[in-house]
mmCIF file of the N, C-alpha and C atoms, coordinates in Angstrom:
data_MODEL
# 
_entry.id   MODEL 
# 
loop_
_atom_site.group_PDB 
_atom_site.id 
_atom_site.type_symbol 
_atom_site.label_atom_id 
_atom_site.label_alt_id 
_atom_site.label_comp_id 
_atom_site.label_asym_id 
_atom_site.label_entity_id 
_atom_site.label_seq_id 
_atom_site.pdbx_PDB_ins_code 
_atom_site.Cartn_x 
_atom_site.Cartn_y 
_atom_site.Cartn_z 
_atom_site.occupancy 
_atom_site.B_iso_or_equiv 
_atom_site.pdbx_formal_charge 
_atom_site.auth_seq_id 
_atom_site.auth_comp_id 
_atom_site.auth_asym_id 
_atom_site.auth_atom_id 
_atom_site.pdbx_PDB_model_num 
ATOM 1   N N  . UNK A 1 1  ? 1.826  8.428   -4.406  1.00 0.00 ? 1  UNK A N  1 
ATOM 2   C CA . UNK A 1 1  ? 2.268  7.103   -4.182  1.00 0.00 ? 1  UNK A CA 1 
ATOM 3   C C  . UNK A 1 1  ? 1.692  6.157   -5.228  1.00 0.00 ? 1  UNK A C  1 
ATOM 4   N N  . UNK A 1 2  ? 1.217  4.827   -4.625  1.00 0.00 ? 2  UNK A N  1 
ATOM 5   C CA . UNK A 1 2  ? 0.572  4.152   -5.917  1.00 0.00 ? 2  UNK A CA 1 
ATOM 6   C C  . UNK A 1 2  ? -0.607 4.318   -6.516  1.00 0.00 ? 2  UNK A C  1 
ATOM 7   N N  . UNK A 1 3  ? -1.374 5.140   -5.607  1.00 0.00 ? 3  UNK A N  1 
ATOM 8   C CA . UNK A 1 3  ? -2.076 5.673   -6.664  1.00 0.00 ? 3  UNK A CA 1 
ATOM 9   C C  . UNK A 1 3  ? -2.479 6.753   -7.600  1.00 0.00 ? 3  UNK A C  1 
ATOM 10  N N  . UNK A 1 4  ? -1.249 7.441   -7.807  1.00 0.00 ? 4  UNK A N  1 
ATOM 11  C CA . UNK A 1 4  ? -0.617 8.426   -8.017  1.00 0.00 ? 4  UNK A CA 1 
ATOM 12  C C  . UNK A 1 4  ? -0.069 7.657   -9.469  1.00 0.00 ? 4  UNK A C  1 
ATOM 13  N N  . UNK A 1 5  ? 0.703  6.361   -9.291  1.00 0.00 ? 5  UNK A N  1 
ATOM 14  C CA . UNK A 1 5  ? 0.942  5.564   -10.348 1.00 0.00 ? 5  UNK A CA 1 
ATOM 15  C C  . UNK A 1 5  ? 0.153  5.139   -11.615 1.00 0.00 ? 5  UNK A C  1 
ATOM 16  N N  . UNK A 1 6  ? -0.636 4.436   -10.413 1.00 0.00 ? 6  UNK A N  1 
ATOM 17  C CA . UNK A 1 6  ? -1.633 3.741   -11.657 1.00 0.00 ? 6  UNK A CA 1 
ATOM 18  C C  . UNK A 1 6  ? -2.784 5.462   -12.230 1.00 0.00 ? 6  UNK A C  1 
ATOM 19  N N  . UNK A 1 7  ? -2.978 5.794   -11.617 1.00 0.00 ? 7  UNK A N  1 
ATOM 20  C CA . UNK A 1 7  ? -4.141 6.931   -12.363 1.00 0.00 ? 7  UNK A CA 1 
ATOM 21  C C  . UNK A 1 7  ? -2.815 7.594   -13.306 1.00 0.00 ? 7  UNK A C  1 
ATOM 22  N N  . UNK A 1 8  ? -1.924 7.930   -13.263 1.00 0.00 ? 8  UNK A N  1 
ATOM 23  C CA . UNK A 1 8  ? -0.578 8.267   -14.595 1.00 0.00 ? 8  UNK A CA 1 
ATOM 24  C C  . UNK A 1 8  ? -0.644 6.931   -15.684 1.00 0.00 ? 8  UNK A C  1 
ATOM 25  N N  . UNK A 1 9  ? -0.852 6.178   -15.098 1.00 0.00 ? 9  UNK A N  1 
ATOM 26  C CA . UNK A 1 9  ? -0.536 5.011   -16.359 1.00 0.00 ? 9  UNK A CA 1 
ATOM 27  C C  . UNK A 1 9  ? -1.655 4.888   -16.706 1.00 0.00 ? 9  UNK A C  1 
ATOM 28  N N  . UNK A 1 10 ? -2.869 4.920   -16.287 1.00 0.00 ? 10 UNK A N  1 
ATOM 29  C CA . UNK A 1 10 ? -4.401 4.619   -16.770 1.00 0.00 ? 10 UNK A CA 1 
ATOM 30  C C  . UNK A 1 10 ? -4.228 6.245   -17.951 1.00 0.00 ? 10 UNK A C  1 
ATOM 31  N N  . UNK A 1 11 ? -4.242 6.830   -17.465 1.00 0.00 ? 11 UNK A N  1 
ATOM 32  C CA . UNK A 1 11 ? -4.091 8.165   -18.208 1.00 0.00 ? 11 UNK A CA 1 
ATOM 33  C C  . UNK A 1 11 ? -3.135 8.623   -19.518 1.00 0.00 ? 11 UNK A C  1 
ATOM 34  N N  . UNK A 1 12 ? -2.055 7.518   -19.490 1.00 0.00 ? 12 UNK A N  1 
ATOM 35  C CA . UNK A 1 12 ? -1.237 7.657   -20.349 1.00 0.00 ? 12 UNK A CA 1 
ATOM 36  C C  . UNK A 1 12 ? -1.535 6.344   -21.426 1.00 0.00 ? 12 UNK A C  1 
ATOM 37  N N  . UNK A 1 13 ? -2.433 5.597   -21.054 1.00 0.00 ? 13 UNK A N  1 
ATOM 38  C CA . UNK A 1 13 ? -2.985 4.459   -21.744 1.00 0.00 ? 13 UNK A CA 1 
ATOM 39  C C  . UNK A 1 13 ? -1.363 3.503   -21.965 1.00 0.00 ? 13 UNK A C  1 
ATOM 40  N N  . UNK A 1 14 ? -0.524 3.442   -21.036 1.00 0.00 ? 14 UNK A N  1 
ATOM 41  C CA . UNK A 1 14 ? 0.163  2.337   -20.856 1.00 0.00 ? 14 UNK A CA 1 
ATOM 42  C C  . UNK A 1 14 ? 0.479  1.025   -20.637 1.00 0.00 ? 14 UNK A C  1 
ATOM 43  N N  . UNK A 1 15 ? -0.176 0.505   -21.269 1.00 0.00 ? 15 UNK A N  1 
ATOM 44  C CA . UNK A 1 15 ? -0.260 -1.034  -20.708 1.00 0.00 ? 15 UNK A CA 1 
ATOM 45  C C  . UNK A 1 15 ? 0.681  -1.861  -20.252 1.00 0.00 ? 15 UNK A C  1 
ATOM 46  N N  . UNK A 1 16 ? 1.754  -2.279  -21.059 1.00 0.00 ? 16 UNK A N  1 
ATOM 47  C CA . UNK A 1 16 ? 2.925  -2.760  -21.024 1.00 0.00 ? 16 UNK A CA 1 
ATOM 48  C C  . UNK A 1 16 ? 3.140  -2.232  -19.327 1.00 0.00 ? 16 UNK A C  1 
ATOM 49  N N  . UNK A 1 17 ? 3.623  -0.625  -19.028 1.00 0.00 ? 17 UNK A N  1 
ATOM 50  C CA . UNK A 1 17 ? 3.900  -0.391  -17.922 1.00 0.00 ? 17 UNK A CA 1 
ATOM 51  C C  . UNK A 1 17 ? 2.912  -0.959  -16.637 1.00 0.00 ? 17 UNK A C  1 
ATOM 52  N N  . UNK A 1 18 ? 1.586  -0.556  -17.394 1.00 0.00 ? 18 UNK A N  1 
ATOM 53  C CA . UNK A 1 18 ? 0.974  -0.942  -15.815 1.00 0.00 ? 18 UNK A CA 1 
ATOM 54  C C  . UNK A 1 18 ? 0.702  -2.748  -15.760 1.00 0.00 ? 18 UNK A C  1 
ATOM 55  N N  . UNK A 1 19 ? 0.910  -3.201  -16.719 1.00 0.00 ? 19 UNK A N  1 
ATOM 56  C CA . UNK A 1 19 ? 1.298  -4.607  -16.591 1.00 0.00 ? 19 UNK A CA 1 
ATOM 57  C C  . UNK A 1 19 ? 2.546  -5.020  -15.974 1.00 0.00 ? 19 UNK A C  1 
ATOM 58  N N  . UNK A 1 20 ? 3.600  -3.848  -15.898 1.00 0.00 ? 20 UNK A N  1 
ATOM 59  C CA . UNK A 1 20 ? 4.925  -4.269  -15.061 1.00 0.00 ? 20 UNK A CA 1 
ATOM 60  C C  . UNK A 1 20 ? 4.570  -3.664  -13.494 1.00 0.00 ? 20 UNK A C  1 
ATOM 61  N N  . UNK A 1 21 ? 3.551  -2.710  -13.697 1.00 0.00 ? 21 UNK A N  1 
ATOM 62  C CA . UNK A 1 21 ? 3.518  -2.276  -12.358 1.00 0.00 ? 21 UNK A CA 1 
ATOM 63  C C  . UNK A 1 21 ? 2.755  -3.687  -11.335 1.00 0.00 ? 21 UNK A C  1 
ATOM 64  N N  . UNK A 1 22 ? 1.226  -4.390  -11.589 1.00 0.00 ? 22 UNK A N  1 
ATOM 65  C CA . UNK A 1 22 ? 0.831  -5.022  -11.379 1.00 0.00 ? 22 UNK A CA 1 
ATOM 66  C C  . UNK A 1 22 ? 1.527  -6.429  -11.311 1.00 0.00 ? 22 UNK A C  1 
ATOM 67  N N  . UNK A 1 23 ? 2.824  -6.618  -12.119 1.00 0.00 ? 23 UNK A N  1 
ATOM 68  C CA . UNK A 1 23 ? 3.665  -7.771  -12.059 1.00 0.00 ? 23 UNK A CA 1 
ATOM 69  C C  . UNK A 1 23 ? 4.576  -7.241  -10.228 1.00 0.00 ? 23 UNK A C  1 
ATOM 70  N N  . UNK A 1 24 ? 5.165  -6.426  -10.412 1.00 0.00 ? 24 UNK A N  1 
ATOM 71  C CA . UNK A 1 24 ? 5.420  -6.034  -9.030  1.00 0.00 ? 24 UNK A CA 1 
ATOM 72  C C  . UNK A 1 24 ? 5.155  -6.107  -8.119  1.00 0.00 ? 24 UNK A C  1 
ATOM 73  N N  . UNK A 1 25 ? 3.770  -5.142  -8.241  1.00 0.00 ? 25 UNK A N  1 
ATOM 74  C CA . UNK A 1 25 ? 3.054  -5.209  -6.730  1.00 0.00 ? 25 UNK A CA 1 
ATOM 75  C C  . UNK A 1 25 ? 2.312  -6.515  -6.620  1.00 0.00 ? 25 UNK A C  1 
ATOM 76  N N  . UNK A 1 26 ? 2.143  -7.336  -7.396  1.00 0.00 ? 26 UNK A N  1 
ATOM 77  C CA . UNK A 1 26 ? 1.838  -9.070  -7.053  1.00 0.00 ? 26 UNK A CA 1 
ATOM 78  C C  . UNK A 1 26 ? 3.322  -9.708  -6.106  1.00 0.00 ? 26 UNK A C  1 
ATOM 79  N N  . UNK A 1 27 ? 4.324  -9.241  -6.831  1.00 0.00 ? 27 UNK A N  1 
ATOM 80  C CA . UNK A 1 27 ? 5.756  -9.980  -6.309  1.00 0.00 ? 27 UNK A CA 1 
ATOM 81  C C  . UNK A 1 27 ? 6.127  -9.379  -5.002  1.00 0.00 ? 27 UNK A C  1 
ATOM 82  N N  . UNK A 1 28 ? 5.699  -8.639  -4.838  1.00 0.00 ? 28 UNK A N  1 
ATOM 83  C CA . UNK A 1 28 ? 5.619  -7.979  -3.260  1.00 0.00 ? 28 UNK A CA 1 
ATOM 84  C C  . UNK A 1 28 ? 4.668  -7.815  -2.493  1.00 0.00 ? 28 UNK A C  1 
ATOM 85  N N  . UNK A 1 29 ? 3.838  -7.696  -2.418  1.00 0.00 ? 29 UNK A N  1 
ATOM 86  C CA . UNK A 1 29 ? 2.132  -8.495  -1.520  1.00 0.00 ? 29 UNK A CA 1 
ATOM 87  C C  . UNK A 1 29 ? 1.882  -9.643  -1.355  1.00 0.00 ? 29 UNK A C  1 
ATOM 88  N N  . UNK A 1 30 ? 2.287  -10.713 -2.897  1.00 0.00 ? 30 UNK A N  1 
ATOM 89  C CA . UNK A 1 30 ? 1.599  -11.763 -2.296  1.00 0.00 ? 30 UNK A CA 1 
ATOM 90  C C  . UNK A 1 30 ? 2.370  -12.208 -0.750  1.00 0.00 ? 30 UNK A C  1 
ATOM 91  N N  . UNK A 1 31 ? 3.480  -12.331 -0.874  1.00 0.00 ? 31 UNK A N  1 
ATOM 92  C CA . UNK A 1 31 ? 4.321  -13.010 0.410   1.00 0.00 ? 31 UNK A CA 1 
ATOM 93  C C  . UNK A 1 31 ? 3.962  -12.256 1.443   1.00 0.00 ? 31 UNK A C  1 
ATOM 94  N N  . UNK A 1 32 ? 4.031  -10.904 1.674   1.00 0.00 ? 32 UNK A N  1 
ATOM 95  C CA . UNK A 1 32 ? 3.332  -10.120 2.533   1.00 0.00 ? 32 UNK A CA 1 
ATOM 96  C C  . UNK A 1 32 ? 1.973  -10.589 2.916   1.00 0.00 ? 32 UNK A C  1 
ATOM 97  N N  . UNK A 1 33 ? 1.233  -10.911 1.952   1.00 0.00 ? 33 UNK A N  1 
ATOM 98  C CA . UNK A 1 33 ? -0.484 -10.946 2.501   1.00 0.00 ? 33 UNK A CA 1 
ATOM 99  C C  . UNK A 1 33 ? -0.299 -12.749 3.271   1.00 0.00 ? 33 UNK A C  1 
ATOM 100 N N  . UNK A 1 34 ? 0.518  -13.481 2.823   1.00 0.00 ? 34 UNK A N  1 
ATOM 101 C CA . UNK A 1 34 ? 0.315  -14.949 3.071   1.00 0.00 ? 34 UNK A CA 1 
ATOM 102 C C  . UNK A 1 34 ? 1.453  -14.756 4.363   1.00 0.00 ? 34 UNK A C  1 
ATOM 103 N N  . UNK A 1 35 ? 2.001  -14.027 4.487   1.00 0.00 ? 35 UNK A N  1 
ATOM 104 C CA . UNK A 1 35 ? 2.506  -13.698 6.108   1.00 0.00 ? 35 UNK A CA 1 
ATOM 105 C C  . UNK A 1 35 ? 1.721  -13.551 7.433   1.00 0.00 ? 35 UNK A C  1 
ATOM 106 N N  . UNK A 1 36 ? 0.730  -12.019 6.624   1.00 0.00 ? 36 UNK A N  1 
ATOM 107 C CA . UNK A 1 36 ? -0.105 -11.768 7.754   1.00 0.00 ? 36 UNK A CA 1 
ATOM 108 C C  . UNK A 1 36 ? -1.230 -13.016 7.404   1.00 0.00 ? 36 UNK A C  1 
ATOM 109 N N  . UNK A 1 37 ? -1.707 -13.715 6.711   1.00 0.00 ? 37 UNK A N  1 
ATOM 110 C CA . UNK A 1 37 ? -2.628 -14.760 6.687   1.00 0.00 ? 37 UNK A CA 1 
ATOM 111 C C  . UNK A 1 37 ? -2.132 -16.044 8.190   1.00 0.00 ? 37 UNK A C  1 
ATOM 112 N N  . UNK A 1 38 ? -1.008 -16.411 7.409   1.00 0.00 ? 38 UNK A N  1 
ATOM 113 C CA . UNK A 1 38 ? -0.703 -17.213 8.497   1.00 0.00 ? 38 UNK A CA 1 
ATOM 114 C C  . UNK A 1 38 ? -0.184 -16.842 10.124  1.00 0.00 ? 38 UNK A C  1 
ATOM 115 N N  . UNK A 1 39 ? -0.029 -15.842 10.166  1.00 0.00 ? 39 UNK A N  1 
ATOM 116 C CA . UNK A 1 39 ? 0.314  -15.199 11.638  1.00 0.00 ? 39 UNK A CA 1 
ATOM 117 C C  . UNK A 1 39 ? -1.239 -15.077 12.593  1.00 0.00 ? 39 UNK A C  1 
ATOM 118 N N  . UNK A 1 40 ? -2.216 -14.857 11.752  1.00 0.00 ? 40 UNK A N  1 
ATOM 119 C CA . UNK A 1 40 ? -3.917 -14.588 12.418  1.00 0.00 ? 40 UNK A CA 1 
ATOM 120 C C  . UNK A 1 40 ? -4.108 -15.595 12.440  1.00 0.00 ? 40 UNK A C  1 
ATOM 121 N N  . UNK A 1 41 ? -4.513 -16.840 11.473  1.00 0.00 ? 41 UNK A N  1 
ATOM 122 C CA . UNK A 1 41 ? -4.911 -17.883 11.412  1.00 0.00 ? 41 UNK A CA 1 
ATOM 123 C C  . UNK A 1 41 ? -4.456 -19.091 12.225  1.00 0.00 ? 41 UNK A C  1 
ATOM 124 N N  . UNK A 1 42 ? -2.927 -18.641 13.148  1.00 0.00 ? 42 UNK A N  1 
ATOM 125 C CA . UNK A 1 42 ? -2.314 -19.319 14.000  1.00 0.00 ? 42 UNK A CA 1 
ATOM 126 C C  . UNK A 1 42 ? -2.500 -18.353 15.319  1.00 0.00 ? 42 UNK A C  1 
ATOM 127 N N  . UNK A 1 43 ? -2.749 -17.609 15.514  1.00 0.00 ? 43 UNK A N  1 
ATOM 128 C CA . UNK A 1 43 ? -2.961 -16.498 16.773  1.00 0.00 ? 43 UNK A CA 1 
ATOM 129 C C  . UNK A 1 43 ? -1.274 -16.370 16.706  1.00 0.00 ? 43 UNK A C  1 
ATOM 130 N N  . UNK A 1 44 ? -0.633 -16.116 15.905  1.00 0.00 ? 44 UNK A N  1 
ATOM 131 C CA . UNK A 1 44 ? 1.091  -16.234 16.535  1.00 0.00 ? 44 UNK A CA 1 
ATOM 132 C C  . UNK A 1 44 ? 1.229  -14.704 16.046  1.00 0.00 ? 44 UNK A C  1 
ATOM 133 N N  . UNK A 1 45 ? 1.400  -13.395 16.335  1.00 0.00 ? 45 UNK A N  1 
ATOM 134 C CA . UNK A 1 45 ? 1.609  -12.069 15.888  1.00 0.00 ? 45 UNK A CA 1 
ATOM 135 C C  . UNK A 1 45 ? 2.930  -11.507 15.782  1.00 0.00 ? 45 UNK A C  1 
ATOM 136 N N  . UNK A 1 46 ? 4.367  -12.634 15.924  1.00 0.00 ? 46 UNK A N  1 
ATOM 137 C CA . UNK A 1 46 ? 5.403  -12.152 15.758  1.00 0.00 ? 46 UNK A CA 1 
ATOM 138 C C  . UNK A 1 46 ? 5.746  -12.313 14.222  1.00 0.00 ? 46 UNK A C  1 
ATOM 139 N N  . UNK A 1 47 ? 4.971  -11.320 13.424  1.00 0.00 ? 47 UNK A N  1 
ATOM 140 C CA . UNK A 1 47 ? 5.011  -11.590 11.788  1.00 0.00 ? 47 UNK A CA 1 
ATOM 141 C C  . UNK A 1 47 ? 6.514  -10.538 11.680  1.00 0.00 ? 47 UNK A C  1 
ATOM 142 N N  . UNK A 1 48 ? 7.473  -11.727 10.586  1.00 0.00 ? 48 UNK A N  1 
ATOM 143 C CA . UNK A 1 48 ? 8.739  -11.630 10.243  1.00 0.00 ? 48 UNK A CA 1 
ATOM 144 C C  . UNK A 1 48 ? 8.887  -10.986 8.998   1.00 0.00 ? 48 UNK A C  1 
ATOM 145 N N  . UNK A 1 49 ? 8.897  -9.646  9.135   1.00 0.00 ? 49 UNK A N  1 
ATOM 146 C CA . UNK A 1 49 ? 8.174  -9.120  7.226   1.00 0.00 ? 49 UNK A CA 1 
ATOM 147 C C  . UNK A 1 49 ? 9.213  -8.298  6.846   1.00 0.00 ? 49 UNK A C  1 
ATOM 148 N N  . UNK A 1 50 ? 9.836  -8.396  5.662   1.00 0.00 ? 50 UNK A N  1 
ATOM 149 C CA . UNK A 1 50 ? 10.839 -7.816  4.943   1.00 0.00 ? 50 UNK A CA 1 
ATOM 150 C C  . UNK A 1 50 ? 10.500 -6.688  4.324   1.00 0.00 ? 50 UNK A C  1 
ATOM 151 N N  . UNK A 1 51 ? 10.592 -5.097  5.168   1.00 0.00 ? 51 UNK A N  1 
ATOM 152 C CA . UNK A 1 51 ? 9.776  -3.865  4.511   1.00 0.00 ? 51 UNK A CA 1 
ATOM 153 C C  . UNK A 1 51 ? 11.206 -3.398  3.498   1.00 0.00 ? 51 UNK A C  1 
ATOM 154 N N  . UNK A 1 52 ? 12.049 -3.999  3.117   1.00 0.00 ? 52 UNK A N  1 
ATOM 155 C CA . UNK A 1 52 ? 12.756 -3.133  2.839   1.00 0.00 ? 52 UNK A CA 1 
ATOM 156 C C  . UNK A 1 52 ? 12.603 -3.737  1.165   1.00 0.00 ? 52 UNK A C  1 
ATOM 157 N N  . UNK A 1 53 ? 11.652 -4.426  0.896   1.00 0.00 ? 53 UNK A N  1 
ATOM 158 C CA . UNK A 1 53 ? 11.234 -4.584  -0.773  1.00 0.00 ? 53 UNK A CA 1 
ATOM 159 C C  . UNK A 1 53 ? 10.066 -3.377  -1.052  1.00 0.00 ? 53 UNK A C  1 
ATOM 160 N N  . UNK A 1 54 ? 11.005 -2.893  -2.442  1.00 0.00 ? 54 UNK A N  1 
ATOM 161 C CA . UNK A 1 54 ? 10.170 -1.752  -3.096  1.00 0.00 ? 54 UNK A CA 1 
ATOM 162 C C  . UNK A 1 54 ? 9.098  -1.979  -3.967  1.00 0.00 ? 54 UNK A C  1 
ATOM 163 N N  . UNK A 1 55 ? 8.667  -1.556  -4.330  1.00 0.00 ? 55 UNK A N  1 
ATOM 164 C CA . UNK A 1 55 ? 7.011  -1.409  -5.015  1.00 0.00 ? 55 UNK A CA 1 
ATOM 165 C C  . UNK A 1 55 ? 7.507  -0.909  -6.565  1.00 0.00 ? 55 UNK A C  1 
# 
């Protein structure tokens, strides 16, 4: 999985790629992490999360 990714790209000394990989997985966590942030921080646990964005 991803880390299966990045240790291939650390290994292949790719930068460019693992700079697109890390552009990604920023564009898909952050909204995820500021989901579950605000769902705890309100006690409200009906978090509305879109799993069907890829990595």
């Amino acid at each position: 999985g991803l880390a299966l990714a990045v240790e291939q790209l650390l290994q292949a000394g790719d930068a460019e790629a693992g700079l697109d990989l890390i552009d990604r997985l920023e564009a898909t966590l952050t909204p995820l992490l500021e989901s579950l942030r605000e769902a705890l921080e309100s006690d409200r646990m009906d978090i509305d999360i879109d799993w069907s964005r890829n990595i």
